[in-house]
Each structure stands twice: as structure tokens, then as C-alpha cells.
C-alpha positions as a Markdown table, in Angstrom:
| # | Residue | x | y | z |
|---|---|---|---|---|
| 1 | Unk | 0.0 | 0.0 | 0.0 |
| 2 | Unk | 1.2 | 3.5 | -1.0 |
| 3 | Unk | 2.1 | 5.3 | 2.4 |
| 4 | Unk | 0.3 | 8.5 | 0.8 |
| 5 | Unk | -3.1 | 6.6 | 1.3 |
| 6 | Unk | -2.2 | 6.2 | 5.4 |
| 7 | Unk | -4.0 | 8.3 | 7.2 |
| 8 | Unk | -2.8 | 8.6 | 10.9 |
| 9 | Unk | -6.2 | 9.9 | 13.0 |
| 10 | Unk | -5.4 | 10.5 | 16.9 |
| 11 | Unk | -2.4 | 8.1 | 17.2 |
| 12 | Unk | -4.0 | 5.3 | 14.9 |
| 13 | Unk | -3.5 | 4.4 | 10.9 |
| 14 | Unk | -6.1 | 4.2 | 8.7 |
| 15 | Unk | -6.4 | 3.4 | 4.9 |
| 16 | Unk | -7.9 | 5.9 | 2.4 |
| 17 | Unk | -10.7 | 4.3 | 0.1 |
| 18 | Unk | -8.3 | 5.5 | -3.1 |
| 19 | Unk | -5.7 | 3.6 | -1.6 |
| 20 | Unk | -7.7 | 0.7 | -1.8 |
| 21 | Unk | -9.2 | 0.7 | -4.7 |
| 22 | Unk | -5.8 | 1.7 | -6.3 |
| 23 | Unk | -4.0 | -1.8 | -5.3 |
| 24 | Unk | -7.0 | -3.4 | -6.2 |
| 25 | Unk | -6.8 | -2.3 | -10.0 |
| 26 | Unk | -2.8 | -3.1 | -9.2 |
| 27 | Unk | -3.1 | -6.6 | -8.2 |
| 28 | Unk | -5.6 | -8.3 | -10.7 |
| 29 | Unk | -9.2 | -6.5 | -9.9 |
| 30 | Unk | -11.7 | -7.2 | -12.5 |
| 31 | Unk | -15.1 | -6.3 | -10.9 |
| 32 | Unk | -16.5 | -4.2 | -8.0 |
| 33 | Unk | -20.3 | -4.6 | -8.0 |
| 34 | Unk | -22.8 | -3.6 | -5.2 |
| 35 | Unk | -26.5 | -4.2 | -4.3 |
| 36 | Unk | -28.7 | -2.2 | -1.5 |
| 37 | Unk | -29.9 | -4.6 | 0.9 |
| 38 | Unk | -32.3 | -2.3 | 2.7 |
| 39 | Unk | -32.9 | 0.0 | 5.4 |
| 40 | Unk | -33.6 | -0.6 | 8.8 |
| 41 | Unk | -33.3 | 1.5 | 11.8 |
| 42 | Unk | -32.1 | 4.2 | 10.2 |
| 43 | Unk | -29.3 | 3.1 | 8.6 |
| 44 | Unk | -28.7 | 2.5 | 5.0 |
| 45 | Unk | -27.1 | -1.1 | 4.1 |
| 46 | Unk | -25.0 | -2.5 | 1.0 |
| 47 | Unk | -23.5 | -5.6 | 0.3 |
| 48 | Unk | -20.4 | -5.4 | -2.1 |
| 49 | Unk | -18.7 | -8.0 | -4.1 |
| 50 | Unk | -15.3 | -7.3 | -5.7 |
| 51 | Unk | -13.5 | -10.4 | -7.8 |
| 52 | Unk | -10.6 | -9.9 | -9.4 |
| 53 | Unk | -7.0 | -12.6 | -9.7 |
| 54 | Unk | -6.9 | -13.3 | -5.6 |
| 55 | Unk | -10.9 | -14.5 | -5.9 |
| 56 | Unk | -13.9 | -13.3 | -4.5 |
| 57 | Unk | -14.8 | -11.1 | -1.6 |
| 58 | Unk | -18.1 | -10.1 | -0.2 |
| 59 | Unk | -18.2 | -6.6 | 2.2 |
| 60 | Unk | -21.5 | -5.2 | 4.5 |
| 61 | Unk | -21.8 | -1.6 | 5.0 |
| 62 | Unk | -24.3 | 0.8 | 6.5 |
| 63 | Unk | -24.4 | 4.6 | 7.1 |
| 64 | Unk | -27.3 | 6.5 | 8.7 |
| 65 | Unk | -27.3 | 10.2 | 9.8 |
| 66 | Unk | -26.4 | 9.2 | 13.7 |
| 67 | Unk | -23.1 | 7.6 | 12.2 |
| 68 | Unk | -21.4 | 10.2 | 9.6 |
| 69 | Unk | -20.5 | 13.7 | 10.1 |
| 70 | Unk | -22.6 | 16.5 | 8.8 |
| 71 | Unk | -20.9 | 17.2 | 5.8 |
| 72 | Unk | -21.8 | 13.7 | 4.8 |
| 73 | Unk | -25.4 | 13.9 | 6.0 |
| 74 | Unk | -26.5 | 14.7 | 2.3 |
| 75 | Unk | -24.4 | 11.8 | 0.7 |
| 76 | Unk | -25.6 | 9.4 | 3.5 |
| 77 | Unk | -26.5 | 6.5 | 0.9 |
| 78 | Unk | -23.6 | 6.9 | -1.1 |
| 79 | Unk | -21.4 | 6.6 | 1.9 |
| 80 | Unk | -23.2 | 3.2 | 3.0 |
| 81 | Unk | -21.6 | 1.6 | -0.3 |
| 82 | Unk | -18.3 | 3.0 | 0.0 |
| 83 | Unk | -18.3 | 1.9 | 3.4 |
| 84 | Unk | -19.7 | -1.9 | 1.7 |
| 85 | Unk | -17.1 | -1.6 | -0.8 |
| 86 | Unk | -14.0 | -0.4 | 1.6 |
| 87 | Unk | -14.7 | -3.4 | 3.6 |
| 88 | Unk | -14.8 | -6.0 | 0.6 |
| 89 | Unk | -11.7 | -4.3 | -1.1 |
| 90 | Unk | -9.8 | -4.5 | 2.7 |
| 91 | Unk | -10.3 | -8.3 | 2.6 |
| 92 | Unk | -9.4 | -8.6 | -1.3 |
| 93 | Unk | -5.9 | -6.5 | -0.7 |
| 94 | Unk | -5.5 | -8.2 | 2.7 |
| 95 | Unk | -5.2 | -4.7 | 4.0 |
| 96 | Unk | -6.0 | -5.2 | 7.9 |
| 97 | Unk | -6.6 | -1.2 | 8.8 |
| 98 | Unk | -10.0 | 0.2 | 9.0 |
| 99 | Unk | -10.9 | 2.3 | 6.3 |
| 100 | Unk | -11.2 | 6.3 | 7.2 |
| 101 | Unk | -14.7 | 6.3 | 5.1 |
| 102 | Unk | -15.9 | 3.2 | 7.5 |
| 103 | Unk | -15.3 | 5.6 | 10.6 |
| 104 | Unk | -18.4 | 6.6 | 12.6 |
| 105 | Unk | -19.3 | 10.7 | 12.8 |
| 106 | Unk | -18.4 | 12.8 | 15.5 |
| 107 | Unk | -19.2 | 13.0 | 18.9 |
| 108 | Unk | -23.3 | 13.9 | 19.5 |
| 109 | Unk | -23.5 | 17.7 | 19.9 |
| 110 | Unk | -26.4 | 20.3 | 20.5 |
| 111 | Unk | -24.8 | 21.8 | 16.7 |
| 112 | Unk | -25.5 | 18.2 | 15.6 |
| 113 | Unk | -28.4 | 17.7 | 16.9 |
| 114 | Unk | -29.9 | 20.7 | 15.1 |
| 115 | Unk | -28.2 | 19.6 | 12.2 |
| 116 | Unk | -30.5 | 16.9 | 11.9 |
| 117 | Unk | -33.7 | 18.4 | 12.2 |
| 118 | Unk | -32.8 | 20.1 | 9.0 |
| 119 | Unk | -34.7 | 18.4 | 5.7 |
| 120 | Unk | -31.9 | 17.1 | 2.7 |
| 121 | Unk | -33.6 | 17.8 | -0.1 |
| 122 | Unk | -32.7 | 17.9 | -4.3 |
| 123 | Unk | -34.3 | 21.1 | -5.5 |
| 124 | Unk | -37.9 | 21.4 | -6.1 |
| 125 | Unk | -39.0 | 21.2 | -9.5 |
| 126 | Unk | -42.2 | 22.3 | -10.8 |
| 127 | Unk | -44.6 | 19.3 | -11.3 |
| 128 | Unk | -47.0 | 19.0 | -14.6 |
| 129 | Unk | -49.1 | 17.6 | -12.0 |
| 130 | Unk | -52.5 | 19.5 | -10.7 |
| 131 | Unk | -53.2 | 19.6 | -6.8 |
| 132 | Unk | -55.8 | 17.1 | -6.2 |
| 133 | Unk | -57.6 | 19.2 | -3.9 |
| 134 | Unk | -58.2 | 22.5 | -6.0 |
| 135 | Unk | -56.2 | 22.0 | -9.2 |
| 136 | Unk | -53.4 | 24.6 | -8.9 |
| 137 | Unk | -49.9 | 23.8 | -9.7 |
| 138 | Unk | -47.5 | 21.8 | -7.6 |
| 139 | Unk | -43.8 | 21.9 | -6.7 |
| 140 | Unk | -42.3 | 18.2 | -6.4 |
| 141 | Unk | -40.1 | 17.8 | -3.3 |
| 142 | Unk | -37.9 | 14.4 | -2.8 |
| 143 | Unk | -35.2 | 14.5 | -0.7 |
| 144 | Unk | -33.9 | 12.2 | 2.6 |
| 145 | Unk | -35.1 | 13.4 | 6.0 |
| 146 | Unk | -31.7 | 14.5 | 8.2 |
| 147 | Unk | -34.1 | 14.0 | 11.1 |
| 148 | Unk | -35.1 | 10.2 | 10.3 |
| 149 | Unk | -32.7 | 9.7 | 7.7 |
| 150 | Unk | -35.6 | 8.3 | 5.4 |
| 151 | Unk | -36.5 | 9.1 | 2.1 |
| 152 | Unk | -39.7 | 11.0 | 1.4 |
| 153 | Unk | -41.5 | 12.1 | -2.1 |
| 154 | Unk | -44.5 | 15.2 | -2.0 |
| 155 | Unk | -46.2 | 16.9 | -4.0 |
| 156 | Unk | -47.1 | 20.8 | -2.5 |
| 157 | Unk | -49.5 | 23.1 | -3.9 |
| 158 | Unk | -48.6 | 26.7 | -4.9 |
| 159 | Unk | -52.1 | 27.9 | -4.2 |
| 160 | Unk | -54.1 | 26.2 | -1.4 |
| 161 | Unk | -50.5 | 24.8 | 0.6 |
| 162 | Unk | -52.2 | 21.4 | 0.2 |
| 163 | Unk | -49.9 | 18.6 | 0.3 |
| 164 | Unk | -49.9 | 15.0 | -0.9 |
| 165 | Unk | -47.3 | 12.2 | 0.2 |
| 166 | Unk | -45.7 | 9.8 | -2.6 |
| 167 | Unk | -44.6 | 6.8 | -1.0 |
């Protein structure tokens, strides 16, 4: 492993994704491929499969907003497969540090815990859709709840405030 992919966090080394995925295409990797498995209690889960020359290896990963930091709040669902595929790709490179990515996020705070009573949302795009209730227009909403961490899909109207849940 390239020592420019060690990261040393409070006294301890851990190995940086890119460093794993770089010996991986280095020593015979063919495939990375990853499936959702669900979510349950707020957490996100993948399961990752990399096969390459040394066989195949099988990696579990979850992320939720109680385990990343706040910057990664937004990219929650991404992060639960890089930790899935971190975890697969430590076994395939026989790498036995802990990934930086598959670290938790920091210590609970009051900042934090307003943090995630704030909504994650893409931005709202005006629906061709008519409000059910008195036929205005609608703005679609879809985002991931920082608070619950679970996706939500709506439908709000511009003119009566009416609005109708997707599931």
C-alpha cells in the first residue's frame, strides 16, 4: 500500500478508500459490483462483491445520519456503499486497517443535533401535476429526512399549501 493513502487519525493508521481501490486495479481487480440490501433503523445497508486474480470477496456496509459527520449527512446512501465496498476491497488486498470512510461521525452535539432536524432535499421542481384538492400547480419535493434519515417524495401546492405524500 502506498504510504500517501495512510492516514494517521489521533495516534491510529487508517487506509484511504483511493488507496484501496488503487491496489486493487494493481493486483488483478476485474469487478466491484454492489446491491442495496435495505434500510432498517435508520441506517442504509449495502453488500459489495469485488472479484478480481486473488478470488472473490463479499463486504456489508451501513451509514445513517447518527453515524457520519454533517458534511456527509447529504451523501448518506452513497457513503453506506463506499463503506460496503472499503470493507470488501480490505479483505481482497489483505489490507487489515480500518478504512477512514468506515469511521463513525463525530461526537453527538447540540450543533449536531440541530443539524438533523434540517430536511436534505434535491431542489424542487415544478410538477406538470394539478393539486388534487383545488387544481393549482404543484412543486415536487424528494429529498432524505436528516431527522429520520428516510427518504420522502411530495407533492405541495402553490395555491391552497395542500400537500400530498408519494410513497
Amino acid at each position: 500500500m502506498d504510504k500517501k493513502y495512510i492516514q494517521n487519525i489521533s495516534g491510529k493508521d487508517f487506509v484511504q478508500y483511493a488507496g484501496l481501490l488503487d491496489d486493487f486495479h494493481k493486483t488483478g481487480g476485474k469487478s466491484i459490483k454492489t446491491k442495496m440490501i435495505g434500510y432498517e433503523n435508520g441506517l442504509y445497508i449495502f453488500k459489495a462483491v469485488v472479484d478480481g486474480e486473488k478470488g472473490t470477496f463479499h463486504g456489508y456496509g451501513d451509514a445513517g445520519v447518527d453515524n457520519v459527520n454533517k458534511m456527509i449527512v447529504p451523501h448518506v446512501l452513497r457513503m453506506a456503499e463506499t463503506r460496503a465496498k472499503a470493507r470488501a476491497l480490505r479483505d481482497y488486498c489483505n489490507v487489515d486497517m480500518c478504512s477512514v470512510e468506515e469511521l463513525g461521525g463525530e461526537k453527538k452535539s447540540k450543533e449536531k443535533a440541530m443539524y438533523r432536524t434540517a430536511t436534505i432535499e434535491a431542489a424542487p421542481v415544478v410538477s406538470d401535476k394539478k393539486c388534487s384538492k383545488c387544481g393549482g400547480d404543484v412543486i415536487e419535493r424528494k429529498g432524505i429526512s436528516a431527522k429520520t434519515g428516510k427518504p420522502y417524495h411530495s407533492l405541495n401546492c402553490v395555491k391552497c399549501k395542500n400537500v400530498e405524500w408519494i410513497n
